[in-house]
NUTOR-936309 format. One line per field, with one value per residue (C-alpha): x, y, z. Coordinates in steps of 0.05 Angstrom, whole numbers. Example, Ala and Ser with C-alpha at 12.3 -4.5 7.8 and 13.67 -1.06 7.14 Angstrom:
u: (246_273) $
v: (-90_-21) $
w: (156_143) $
// end
This chain:
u: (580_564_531_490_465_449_398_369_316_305_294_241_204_190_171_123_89_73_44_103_176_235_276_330_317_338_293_269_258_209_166_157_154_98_57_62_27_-26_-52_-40_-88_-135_-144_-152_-205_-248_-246_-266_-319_-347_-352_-393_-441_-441_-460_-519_-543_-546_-577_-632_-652_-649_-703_-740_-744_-770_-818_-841_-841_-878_-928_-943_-937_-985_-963_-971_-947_-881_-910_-913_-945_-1018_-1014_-1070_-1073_-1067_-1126_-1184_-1147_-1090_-1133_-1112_-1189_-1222_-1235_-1272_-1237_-1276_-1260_-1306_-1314_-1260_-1206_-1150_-1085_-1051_-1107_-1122_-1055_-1048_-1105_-1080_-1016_-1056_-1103_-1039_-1055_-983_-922_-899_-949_-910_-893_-969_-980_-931_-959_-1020_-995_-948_-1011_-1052_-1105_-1115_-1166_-1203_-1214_-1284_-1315_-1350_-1337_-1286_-1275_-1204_-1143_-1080_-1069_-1079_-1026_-1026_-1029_-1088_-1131_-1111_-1141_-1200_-1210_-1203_-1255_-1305_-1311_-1343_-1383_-1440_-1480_-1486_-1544_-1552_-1578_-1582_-1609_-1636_-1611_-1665_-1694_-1701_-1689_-1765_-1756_-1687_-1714_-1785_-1747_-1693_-1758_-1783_-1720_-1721_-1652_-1675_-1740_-1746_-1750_-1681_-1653_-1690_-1656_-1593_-1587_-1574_-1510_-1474_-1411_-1405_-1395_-1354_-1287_-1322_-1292_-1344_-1402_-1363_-1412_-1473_-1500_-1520_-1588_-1587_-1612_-1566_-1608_-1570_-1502_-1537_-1497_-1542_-1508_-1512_-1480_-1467_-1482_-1471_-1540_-1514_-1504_-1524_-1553_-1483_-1447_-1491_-1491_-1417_-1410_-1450_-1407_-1346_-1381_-1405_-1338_-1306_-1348_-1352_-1281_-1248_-1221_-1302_-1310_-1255_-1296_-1363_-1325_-1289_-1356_-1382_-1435_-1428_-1438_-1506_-1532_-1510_-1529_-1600_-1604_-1579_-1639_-1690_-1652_-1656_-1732_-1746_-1706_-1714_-1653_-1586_-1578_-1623_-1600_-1554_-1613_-1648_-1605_-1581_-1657_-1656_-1599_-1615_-1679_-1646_-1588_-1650_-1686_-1744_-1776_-1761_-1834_-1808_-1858_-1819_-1816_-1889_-1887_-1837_-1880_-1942_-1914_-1941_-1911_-1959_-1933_-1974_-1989_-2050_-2061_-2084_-2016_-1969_-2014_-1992_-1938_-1883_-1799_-1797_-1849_-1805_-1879_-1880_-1821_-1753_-1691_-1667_-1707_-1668_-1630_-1647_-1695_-1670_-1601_-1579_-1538_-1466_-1505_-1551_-1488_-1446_-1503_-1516_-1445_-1433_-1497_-1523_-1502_-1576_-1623_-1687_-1729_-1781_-1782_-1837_-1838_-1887_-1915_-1860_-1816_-1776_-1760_-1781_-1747_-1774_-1743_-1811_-1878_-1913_-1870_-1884_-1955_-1962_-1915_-1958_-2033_-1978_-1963_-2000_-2073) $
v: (178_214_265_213_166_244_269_203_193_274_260_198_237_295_263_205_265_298_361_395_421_362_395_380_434_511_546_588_526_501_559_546_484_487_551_485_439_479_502_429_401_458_433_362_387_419_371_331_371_377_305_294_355_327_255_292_324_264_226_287_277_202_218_261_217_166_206_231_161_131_182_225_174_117_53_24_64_97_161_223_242_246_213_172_116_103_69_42_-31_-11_25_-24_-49_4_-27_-10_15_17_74_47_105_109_77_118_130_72_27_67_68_-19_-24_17_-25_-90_-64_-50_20_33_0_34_32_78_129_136_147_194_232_233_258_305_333_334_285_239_279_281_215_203_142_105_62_96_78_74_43_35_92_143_151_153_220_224_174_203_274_237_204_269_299_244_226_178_134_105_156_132_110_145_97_117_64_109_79_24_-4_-72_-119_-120_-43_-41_-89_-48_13_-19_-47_16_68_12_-24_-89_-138_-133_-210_-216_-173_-218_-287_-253_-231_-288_-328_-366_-386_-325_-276_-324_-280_-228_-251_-222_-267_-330_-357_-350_-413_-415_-384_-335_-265_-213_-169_-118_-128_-85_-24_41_91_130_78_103_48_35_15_-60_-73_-129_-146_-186_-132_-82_-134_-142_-61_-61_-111_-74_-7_-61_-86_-17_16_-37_-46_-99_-64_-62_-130_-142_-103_-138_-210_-176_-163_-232_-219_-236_-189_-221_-208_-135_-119_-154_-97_-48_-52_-49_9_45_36_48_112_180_208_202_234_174_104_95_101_58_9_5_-10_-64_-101_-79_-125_-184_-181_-193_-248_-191_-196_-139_-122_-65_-43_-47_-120_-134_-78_-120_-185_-149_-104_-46_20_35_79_36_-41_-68_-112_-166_-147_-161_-222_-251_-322_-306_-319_-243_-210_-197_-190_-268_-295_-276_-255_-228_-242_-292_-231_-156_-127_-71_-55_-11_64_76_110_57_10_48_45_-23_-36_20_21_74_40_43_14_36_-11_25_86_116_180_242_274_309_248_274_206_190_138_100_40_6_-16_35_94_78_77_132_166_143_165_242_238_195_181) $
w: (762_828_801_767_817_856_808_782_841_841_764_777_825_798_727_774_814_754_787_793_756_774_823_783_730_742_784_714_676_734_727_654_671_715_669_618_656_682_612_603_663_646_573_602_652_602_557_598_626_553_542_607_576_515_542_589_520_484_538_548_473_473_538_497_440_471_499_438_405_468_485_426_368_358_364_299_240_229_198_228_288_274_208_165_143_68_57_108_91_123_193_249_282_330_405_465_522_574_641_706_750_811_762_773_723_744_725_660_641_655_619_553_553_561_506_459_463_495_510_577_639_676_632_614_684_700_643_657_735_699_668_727_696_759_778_713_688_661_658_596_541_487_416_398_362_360_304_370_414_480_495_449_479_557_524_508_574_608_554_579_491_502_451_488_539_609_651_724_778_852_891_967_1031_1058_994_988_932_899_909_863_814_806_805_741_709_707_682_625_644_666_672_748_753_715_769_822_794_796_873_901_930_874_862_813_869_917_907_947_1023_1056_1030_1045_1100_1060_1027_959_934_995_982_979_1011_1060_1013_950_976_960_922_854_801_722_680_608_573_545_630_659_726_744_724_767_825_826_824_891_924_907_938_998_1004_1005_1050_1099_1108_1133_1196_1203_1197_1247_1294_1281_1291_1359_1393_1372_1321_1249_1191_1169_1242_1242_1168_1184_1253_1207_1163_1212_1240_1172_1165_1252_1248_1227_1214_1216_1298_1330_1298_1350_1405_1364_1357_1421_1441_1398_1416_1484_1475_1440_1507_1558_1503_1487_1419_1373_1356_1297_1255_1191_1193_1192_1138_1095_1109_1080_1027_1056_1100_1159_1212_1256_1237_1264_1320_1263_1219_1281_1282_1213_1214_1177_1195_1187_1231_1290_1330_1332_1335_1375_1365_1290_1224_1180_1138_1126_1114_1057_1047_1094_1081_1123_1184_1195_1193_1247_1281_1292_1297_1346_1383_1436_1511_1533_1587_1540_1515_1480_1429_1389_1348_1354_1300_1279_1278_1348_1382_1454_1485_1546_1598_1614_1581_1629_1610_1529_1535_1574_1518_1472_1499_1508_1440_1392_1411) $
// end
């Protein structure tokens, strides 16, 4: 009974710890003991160990199949990859997707599951970045279905397959709105006077922030941001308008706009500067001069005088308006009346912009250009036409 109630707790603690012989056993048994339960625990380890393999296998298929399903089978029809239809009848309807240059994957890839084209937004896109496609997008209008998978229709994207061939507009920097619409008229896209009816302030193009002060049936001359834009030949002037404003809106940013509203001028005022900027200047280098002359001028309550705005009044471009030109009664010729015309002149490029927004710190208030278009800039009447008998007469 001694003996017993002795080896009964050695007995329960060496089965409980189970990592080792009971102490109760003969020192030989323990080593058998303890060979047994190694092989044991090693068994257990890798079968475990398989398991967790096994599980990692089956889960990398079940990834790869639903890759496969998702990106490299269509999504209607349970044939094989690639496979026809039986008959036209059963040919889901072909669509137009249409790519609009600067859409990137993410977009295109939206866009496909919207479309029904694919289920998974994501996984388009990340293969598509997998691919290195992001880069490589083409824009146009593409003709496809449902019976093309994913991957099929991102190859023809890439491809630029497109079904309809695209129209190349490039509007210079400085044009103004009769000069876009003459210009469409004539490359055959639109009747000049449908573009005309269509650039001006309606509630159409209200979601654009940055035309929220103008009233309706104002010009959007100085917004028509000039740039090369691919069009597709069914376009309309709305849809060529709005493209503009996006360019406008993304060019013109709205840390930009912050600026403009910091130094207490509104967008309208510079845009209006900007344009007579674009037409005064001669390049690039000056239009700060130039437009710190200006504003200069309007500071002190001196009348612009710039020869482009009695050129815009008359329809003409004289390097030098007459004294009867300068004469002519019209909101716009700067020679009459003071301060800025009621909107711009033309619609201004990026340099002209920075210009008028960051403007020369000048005391000038006269500039003219020699011959060879090298500015001179002088700080009294005097100085100018004594510049001007130098350089010009």
């Amino acid at each position: 009974m001694l003996l017993q109630n002795t080896l009964l707790p050695e007995m329960l603690v060496g089965v409980t710890a189970g990592c080792c012989a009971p102490r109760w056993l003969p020192r030989r048994g323990r080593r058998f003991y303890n060979r047994a339960h190694m092989k044991r625990s090693l068994v257990l380890t890798a079968g475990v160990a398989l398991v967790v393999l096994l599980v990692l296998v089956l889960g990398a298929a079940g990834a790869y199949m639903v890759i496969q399903n998702q990106l490299y089978r269509p999504l209607e029809g349970t044939g094989e990859i690639g496979e026809a239809p039986e008959s036209p009848d059963d040919a889901p309807p072909e669509m137009i997707l249409e790519i609009l240059p600067g859409q990137g994957l993410r977009t295109v890839s939206r866009s496909m599951v919207a479309a029904g084209l694919a289920r998974n937004a994501r996984l388009v896109e990340w293969y598509g970045r997998y691919r290195g496609f992001q880069t490589r997008l083409q824009a146009g209008r593409y003709q496809v279905s449902s019976r093309q998978s994913p991957a099929e229709i991102l190859a023809r994207i890439v491809a630029g397959d497109a079904l309809f061939e695209e129209i190349t507009v490039t509007i210079p920097e400085g044009w103004s709105l009769d000069d876009i619409a003459s210009h469409l008229q004539y490359i055959g896209l639109f009747e000049a006077e449908q573009f005309r009816e269509a650039v001006v302030m309606q509630e159409s193009y209200r979601d654009f922030d940055f035309l929220g002060p103008l009233e309706d049936d104002t010009i959007l001359d100085g917004y028509l941001f000039p740039e090369t834009y691919r069009l597709f030949p069914e376009s309309t002037p709305e849809s060529l308008i709005r493209r503009m404003l996006v360019t406008f809106g993304r060019r013109v940013s709205p840390e930009l706009r912050s600026e403009i509203d910091r130094q207490g001028r509104t967008l309208h005022e510079v845009l209006t500067l900007a344009s007579i900027v674009q037409k005064e200047s001669a390049g690039a280098p000056e239009m700060p001069d130039v437009a710190g002359v200006f504003w200069h001028r309007l500071r002190i309550g001196m009348r612009l005088e710039s020869d482009a705005t009695v050129n815009y009044v008359l329809g003409t471009n004289r390097r030098q308006p007459t004294f009867a030109d300068t004469a002519v009664e019209h909101p716009y010729n700067t020679y009459r009346n003071a301060g800025l015309p009621p909107g711009p002149i033309g619609n201004p490029g990026m340099d002209a912009i920075m210009a008028a927004i960051y403007p020369s710190d000048t005391e000038y208030l006269f500039f003219l250009h020699k011959h060879d278009y090298e500015i001179v800039l002088s700080r009294t009447f005097a100085e100018h036409l004594a510049a001007k008998a130098r350089y010009l007469d």
